[in-house]
C-alpha positions in Angstrom: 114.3 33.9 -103.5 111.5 33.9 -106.0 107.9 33.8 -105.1 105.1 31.9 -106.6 101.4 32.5 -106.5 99.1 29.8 -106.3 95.8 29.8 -106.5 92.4 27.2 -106.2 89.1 28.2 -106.2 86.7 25.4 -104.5 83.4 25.3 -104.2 81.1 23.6 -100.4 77.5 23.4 -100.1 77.6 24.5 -96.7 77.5 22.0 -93.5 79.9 23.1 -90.8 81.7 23.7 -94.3 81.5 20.4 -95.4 79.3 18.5 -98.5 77.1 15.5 -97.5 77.1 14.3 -100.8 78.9 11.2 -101.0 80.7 9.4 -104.1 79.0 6.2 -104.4 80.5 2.9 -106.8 78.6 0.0 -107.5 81.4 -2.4 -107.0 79.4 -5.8 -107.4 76.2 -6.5 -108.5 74.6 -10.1 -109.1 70.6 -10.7 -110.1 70.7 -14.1 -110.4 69.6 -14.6 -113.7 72.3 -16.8 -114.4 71.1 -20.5 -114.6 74.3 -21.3 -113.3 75.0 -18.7 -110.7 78.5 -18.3 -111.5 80.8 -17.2 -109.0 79.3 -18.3 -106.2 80.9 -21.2 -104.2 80.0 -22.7 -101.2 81.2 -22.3 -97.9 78.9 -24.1 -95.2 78.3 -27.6 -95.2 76.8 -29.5 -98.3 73.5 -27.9 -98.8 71.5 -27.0 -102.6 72.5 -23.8 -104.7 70.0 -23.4 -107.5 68.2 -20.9 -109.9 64.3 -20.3 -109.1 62.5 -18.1 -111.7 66.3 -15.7 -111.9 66.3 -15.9 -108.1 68.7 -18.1 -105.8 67.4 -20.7 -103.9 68.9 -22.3 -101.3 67.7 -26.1 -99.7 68.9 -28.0 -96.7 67.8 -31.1 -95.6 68.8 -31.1 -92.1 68.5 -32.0 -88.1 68.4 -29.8 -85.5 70.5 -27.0 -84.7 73.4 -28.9 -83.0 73.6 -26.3 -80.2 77.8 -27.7 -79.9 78.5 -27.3 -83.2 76.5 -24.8 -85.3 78.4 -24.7 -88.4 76.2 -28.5 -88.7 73.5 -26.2 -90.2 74.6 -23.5 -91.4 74.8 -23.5 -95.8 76.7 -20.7 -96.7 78.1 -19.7 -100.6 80.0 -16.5 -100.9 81.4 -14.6 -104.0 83.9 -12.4 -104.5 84.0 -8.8 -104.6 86.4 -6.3 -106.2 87.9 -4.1 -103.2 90.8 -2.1 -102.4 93.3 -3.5 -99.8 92.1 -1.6 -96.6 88.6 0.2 -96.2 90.0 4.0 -96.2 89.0 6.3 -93.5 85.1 7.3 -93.4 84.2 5.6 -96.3 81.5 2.8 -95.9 81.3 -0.5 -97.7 77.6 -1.5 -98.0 76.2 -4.8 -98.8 72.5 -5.0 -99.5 70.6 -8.3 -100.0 67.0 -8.5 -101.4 65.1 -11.4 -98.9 62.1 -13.0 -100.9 60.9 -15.3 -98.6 62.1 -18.2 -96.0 59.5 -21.1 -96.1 59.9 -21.7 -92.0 60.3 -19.9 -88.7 63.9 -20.7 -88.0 65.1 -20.6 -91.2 67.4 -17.9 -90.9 68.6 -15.5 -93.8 71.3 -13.7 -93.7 74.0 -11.5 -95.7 77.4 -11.7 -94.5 81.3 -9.8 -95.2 84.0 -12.5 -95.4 87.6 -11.1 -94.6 89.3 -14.5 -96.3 93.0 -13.3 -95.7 91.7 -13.0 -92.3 91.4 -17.0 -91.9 87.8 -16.4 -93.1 86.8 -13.8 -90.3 84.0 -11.0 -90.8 80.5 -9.4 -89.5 76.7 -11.3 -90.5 73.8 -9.7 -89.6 71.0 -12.8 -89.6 67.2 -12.5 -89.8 64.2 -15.1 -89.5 59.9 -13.6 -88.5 60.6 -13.2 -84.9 65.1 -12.9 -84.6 67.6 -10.6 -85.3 71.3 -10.5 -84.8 74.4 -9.6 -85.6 77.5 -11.8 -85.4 81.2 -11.4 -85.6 83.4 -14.7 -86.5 86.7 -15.7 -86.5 88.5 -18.9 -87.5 86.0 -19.6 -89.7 82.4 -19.9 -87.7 84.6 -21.4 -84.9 84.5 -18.3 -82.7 81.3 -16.0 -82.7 80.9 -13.2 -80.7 77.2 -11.5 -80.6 77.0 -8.0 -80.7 73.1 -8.1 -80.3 70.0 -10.6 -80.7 66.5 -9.4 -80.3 63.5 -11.8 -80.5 60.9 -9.7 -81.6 58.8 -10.1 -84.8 60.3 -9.0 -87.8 59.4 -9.1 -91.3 61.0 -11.4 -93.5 59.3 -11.7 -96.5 60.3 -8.8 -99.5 62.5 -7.4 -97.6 66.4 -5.9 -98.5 69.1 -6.5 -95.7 71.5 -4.5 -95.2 75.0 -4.7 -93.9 77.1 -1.7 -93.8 80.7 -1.1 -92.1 82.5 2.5 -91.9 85.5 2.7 -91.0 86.3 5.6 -88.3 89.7 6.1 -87.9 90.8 2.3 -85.4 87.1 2.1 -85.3 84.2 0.4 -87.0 80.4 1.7 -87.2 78.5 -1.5 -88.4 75.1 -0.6 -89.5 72.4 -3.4 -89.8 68.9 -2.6 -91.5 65.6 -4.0 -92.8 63.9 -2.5 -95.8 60.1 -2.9 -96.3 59.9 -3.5 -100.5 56.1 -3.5 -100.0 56.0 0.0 -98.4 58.6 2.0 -100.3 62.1 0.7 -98.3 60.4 1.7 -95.2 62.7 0.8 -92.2 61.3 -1.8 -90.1 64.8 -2.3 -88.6 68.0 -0.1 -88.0 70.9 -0.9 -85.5 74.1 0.3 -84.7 76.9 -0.6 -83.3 80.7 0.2 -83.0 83.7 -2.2 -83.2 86.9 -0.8 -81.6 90.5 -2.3 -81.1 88.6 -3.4 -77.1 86.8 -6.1 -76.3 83.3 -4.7 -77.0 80.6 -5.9 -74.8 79.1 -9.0 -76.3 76.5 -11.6 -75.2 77.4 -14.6 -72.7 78.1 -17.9 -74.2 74.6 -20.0 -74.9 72.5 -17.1 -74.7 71.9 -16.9 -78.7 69.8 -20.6 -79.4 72.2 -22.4 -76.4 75.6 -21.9 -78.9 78.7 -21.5 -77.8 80.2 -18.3 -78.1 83.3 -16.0 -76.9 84.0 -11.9 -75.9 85.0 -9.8 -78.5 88.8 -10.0 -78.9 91.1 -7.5 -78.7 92.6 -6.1 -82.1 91.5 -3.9 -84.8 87.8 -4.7 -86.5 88.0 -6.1 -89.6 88.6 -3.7 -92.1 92.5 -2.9 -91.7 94.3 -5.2 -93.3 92.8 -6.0 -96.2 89.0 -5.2 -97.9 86.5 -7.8 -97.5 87.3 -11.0 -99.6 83.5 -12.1 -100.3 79.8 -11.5 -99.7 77.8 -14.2 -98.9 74.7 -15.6 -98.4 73.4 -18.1 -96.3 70.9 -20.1 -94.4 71.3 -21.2 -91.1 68.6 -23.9 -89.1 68.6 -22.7 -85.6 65.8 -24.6 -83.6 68.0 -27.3 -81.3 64.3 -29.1 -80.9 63.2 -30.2 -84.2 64.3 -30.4 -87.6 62.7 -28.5 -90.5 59.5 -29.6 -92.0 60.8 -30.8 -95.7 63.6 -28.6 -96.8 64.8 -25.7 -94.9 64.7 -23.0 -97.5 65.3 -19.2 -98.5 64.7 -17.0 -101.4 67.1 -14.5 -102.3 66.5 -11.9 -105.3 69.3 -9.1 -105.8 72.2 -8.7 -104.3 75.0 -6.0 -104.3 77.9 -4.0 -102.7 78.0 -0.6 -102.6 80.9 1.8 -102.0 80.4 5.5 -100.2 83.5 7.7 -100.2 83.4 10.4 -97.7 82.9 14.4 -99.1 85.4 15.8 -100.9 85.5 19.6 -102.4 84.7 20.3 -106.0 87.5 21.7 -107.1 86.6 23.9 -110.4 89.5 26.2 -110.9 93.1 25.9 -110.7 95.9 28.9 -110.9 92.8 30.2 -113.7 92.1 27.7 -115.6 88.4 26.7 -115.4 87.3 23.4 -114.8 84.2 23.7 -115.8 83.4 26.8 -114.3 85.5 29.1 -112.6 82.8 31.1 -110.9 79.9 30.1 -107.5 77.0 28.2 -110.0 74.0 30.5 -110.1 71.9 27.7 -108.4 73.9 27.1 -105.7 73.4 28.5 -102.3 75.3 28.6 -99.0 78.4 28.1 -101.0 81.8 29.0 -99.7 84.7 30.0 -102.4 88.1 29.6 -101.6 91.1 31.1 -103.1 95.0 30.9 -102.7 97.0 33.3 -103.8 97.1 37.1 -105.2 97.0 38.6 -108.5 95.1 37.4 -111.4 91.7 35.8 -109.8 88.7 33.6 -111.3 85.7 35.8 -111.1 82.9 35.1 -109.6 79.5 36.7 -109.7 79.9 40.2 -107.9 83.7 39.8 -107.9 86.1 39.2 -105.4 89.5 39.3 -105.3 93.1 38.3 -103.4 94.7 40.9 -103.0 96.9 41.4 -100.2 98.3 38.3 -97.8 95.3 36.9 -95.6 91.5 36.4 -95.3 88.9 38.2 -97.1 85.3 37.7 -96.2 82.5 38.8 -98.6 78.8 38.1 -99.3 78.2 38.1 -102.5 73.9 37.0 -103.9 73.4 35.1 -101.1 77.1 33.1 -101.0 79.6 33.8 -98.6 82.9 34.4 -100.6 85.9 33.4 -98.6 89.4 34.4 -100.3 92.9 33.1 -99.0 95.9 35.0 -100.2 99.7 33.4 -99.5 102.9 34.0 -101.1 104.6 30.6 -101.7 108.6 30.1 -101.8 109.9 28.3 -104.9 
């Protein structure tokens, strides 16, 4: 039998051992500065799409909220969004929509994730100057489930909604937030709540505006089987009394989607070849340095070495040096 060392020096900022620094792709991004916003299709029922000064409008002439069948009111367009096939493990998908201005109370805004190989399933958090909710759907809008709705005044006017969904092992954390653009993304909102494989607690039928609605149902949230199809944006007319005066209408200014992978070492030495650098960065504090193997070792400042088989613990300028020695079989 033959032995072989191997060796990999990596380098933690130090919390419980772990970075917080978190990889983060811009996987869609639209302004709206296309005349013909292209890409987005409709969803809801037939409502008005347009460009406004590079922002996207969108119009409804409508009745009242028909308290049996919401989806009456509710003018939706969606686009697609690049994404892998399932959300992997404590990584967050975050969709963040810029809110000029609705002209009425009850005209709601909202940002939503669509799950289309789902049968058009997914989470929308919704928004008018005195509402806020979150929703998940199935079947389309055919069965909602409310995870919270608070009347309580709210701004709505420059403002950025945000939508965000990490996955935790059969678990989903679903973040919903408000952003203040006048006051430097101050939070004037922030709400959590957790989607498991159980029925979650959810509001009763007709509490949210008199609609129908159903329990959470049991399964996996939406995030397993396949990434989010679409983001979309709507508005929704939710007073069962009256209808709007004129149009119904919302401003929307930039949206995107934002992926967050969880920590992962830097890894910037392997078997002594540098990537990079092969030694603890003279800037950097509360490191840890790990190494694997004996023999011929990457310096680092001070030194430290292999050596024999097991841990060697050293401080070293304010680090602490941590060096793993183990003979491998070939």
């Amino acid at each position: 039998m033959t032995t072989a060392k191997n060796r990999i020096l990596v380098i933690l900022t130090l919390a419980a051992c772990v970075s917080t620094a978190f990889a983060q792709t811009l996987v869609f991004k639209d302004d709206f500065s296309d005349p013909m916003l292209s890409g987005w299709v409709r969803l809801g029922v037939p409502g008005v799409l347009s460009n406004l000064n590079q922002q996207a409008l969108i119009s409804a002439n409508c009745g009242p909220l028909q308290t049996n069948n919401p989806f009456a009111t509710h003018f939706a367009w969606g686009h697609a969004i690049p994404m892998p096939r399932e959300l992997t493990n404590n990584w967050t998908l975050e969709g963040r929509l810029d809110l000029v201005r609705a002209n009425q109370n009850d005209a709601w805004a909202s940002v939503h994730f669509l799950w289309s190989p789902l049968g058009n399933s997914g989470y929308a958090f919704l928004v008018d100057r005195d509402e806020v909710a979150l929703m998940k759907f199935w079947n389309g809008i055919g069965s909602m489930a409310w995870f919270f709705y608070e009347p309580r005044e709210i701004k709505n006017q420059n403002v950025t909604l945000v939508l965000s969904v990490t996955r935790r092992d059969a678990n989903l954390v679903i973040n919903t937030r408000v952003l203040d653009k006048d006051n430097a993304n101050a939070v004037v909102f922030d709400h959590t709540v957790i989607d498991t494989p159980e029925a979650d607690p959810t509001l009763p039928s007709r509490w949210v505006k008199g609609t129908p609605s159903v329990k959470d149902m049991v399964g996996e949230p939406w995030r397993m089987v396949s990434g989010p199809g679409q983001i979309e944006v709507t508005l929704d007319w939710t007073n069962p009394a009256s209808s709007p005066t004129g149009p119904a209408q919302v401003v929307y200014d930039d949206v995107e989607v934002w992926l967050y992978e969880s920590p992962r070492p830097n890894v910037v030495a392997w078997d002594g070849v540098a990537y990079g650098s092969a030694s603890v960065p003279s800037n950097l504090t509360n490191a840890v340095a790990v190494a694997a193997g004996g023999g011929r070792q990457p310096g680092a400042a001070g030194g430290w070495h292999g050596g024999a088989m097991g841990w060697h613990l050293r401080r070293n300028v304010g680090r602490t040096l941590v060096c793993i020695s183990s003979d491998v079989p070939e």
